[in-house]
C-alpha positions in Angstrom: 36.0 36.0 38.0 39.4 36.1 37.9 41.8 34.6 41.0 43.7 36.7 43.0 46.8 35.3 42.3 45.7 36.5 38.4 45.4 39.7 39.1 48.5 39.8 40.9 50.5 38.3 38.2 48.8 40.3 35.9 50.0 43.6 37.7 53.5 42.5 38.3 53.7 41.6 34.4 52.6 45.0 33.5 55.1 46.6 35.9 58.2 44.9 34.4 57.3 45.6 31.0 57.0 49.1 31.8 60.5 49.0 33.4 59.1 49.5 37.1 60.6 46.5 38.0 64.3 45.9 36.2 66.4 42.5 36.2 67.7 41.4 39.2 65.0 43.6 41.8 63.8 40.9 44.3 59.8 40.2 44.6 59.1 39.6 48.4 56.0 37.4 49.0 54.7 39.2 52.4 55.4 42.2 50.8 52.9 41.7 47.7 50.7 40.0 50.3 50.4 43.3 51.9 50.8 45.8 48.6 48.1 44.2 47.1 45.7 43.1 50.2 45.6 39.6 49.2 46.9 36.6 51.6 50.3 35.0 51.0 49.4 32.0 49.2 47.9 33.9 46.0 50.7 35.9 46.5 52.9 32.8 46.0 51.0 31.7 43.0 51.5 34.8 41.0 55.8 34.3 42.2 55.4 30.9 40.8 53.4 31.8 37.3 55.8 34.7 36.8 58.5 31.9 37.4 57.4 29.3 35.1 57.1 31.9 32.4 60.8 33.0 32.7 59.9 36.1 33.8 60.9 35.3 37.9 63.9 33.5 38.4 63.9 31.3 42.3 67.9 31.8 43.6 68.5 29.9 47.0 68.2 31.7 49.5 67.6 34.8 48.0 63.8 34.2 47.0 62.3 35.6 43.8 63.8 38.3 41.9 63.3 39.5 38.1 64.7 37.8 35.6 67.8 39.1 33.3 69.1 37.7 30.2 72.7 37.1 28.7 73.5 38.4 25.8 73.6 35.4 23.5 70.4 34.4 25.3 69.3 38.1 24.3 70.3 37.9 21.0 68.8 34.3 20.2 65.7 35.8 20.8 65.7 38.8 19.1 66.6 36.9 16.3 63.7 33.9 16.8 61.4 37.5 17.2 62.5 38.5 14.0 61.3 35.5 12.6 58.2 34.8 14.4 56.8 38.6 13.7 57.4 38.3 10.3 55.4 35.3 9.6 52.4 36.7 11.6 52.6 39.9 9.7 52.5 37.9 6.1 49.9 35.3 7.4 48.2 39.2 8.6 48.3 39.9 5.1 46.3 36.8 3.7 44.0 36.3 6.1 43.0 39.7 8.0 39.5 40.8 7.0 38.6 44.5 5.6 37.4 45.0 9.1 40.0 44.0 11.3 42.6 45.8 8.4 40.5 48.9 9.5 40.9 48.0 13.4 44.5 48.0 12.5 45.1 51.0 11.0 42.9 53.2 13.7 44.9 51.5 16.5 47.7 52.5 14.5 46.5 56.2 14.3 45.3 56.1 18.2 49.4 55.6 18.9 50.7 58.6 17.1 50.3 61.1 19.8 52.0 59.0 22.5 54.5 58.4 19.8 55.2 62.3 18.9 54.8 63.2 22.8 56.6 60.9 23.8 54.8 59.2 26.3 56.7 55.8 26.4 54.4 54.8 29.1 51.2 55.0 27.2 53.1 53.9 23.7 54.3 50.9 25.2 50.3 49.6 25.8 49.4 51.3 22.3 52.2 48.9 20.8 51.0 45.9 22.5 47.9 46.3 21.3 49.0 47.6 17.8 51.1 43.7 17.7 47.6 42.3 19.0 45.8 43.0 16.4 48.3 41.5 13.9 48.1 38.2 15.7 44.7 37.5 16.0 45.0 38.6 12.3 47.1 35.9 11.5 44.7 33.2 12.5 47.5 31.0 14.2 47.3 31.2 18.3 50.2 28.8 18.5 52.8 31.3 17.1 50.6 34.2 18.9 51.8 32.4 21.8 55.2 31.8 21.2 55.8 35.2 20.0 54.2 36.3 23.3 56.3 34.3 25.6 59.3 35.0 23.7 58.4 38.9 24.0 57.9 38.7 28.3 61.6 37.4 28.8 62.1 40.5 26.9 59.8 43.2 28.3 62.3 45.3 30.9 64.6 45.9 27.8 62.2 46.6 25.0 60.3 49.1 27.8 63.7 50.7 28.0 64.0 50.9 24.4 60.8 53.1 24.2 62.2 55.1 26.9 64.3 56.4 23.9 62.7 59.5 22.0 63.8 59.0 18.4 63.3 55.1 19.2 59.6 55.3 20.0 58.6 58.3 17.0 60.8 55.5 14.5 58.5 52.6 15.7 55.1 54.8 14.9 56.8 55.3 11.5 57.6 51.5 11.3 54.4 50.3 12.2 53.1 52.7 9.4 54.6 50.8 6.7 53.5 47.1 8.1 49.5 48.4 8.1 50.3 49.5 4.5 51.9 46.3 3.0 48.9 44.2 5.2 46.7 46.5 3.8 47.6 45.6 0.6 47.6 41.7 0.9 51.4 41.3 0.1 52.7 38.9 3.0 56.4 39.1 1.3 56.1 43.2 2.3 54.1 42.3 4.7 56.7 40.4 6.3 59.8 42.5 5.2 58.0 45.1 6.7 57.9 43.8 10.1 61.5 42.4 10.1 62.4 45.4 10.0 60.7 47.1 12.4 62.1 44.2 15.0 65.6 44.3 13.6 65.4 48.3 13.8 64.1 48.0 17.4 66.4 45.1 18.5 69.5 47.5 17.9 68.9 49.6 20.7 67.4 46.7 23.0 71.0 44.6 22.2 73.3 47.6 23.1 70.7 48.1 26.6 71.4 44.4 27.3 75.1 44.5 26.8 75.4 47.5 28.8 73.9 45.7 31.9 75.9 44.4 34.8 76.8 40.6 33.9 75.1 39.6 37.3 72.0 41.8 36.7 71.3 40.8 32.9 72.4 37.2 33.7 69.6 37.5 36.0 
């Protein structure tokens, strides 16, 4: 069963990446104590998780808030992202059975109304579990991970990002061309594939993070 301070975490992770919490709001202790009907020491834990993972930043006396990025910060990265997603999607290619290349695809398919509608909110959990299935594909948890961590220090500004009509129906379009070149066992499309779709996606998230306050994307 999972701890409280878990499920806490858990919740306040899926809140920034959905842009309901943005860089530089403060996270209150008694007040998650009380939002979430928990006691102030899980309530702590889940400050302190979100902390260690980059995602909560501790300022003196100023307690927890979310954390922002600088833009070199922002743009070292988008490019490691670049990178990282690109090898999962070749090492996709080799080693993804018929049957997960079939789970791909229909997650794939289950995305393209969100996508055309526009419903950023529900494309945004369609994408992560689009990505997902790519990186259990890959058969390497360690860059899973890192592409993970990298992607939570991101999540306000790539949420924004899918706020953006034409940037969410492009995405659909993108990931359409990945589940064809993984499909088709080539990891050099494979992984051209999926450059692409970061670099095509990291345009928009560089020009959100360079139009932030420098105190707020600082964070």
């Amino acid at each position: 069963m999972a701890k409280a301070s878990d499920k806490v975490r858990e919740l306040l992770e899926r809140e920034i990446r959905h842009g309901a919490l943005r860089p530089g709001d403060s996270i209150d202790e008694r007040s998650l104590a009380e939002r979430f009907s928990v006691s102030r020491t899980p309530a702590r834990e889940a400050i302190l998780q979100l902390a260690a993972s980059g995602l909560v930043t501790m300022r003196p006396r100023h307690g927890a808030v979310v954390a922002g990025l600088e833009v070199k910060d922002a743009i070292a990265m988008m490019e490691t992202l670049v990178a990282l997603e690109g090898e999962a999607a070749a090492l996709a290619a080799r080693r993804m059975s018929a049957a997960e290349v079939e789970e791909l695809s229909r997650r794939h398919a289950e995305s393209e109304a969100a996508a055309r509608e526009h419903d950023s909110r529900a494309y945004i959990d369609l994408n992560a579990r689009f990505h997902a299935a790519i990186y259990a594909g890959a058969r390497n948890d360690y860059l899973a991970g890192l592409i993970r961590n990298t992607r939570s220090r991101m999540s306000f500004f790539h949420a924004s990002s899918l706020n953006q009509r034409a940037r969410v129906e492009r995405s659909w379009d993108e990931h359409g061309g990945v589940v064809r070149a993984i499909a088709s066992g080539d990891p050099a499309a494979a992984e051209a594939a999926m450059r692409d779709h970061i670099l095509s996606g990291g345009r928009v998230y560089a020009d959100l993070v360079a139009a932030m306050p420098r105190e707020t994307s600082a964070g």
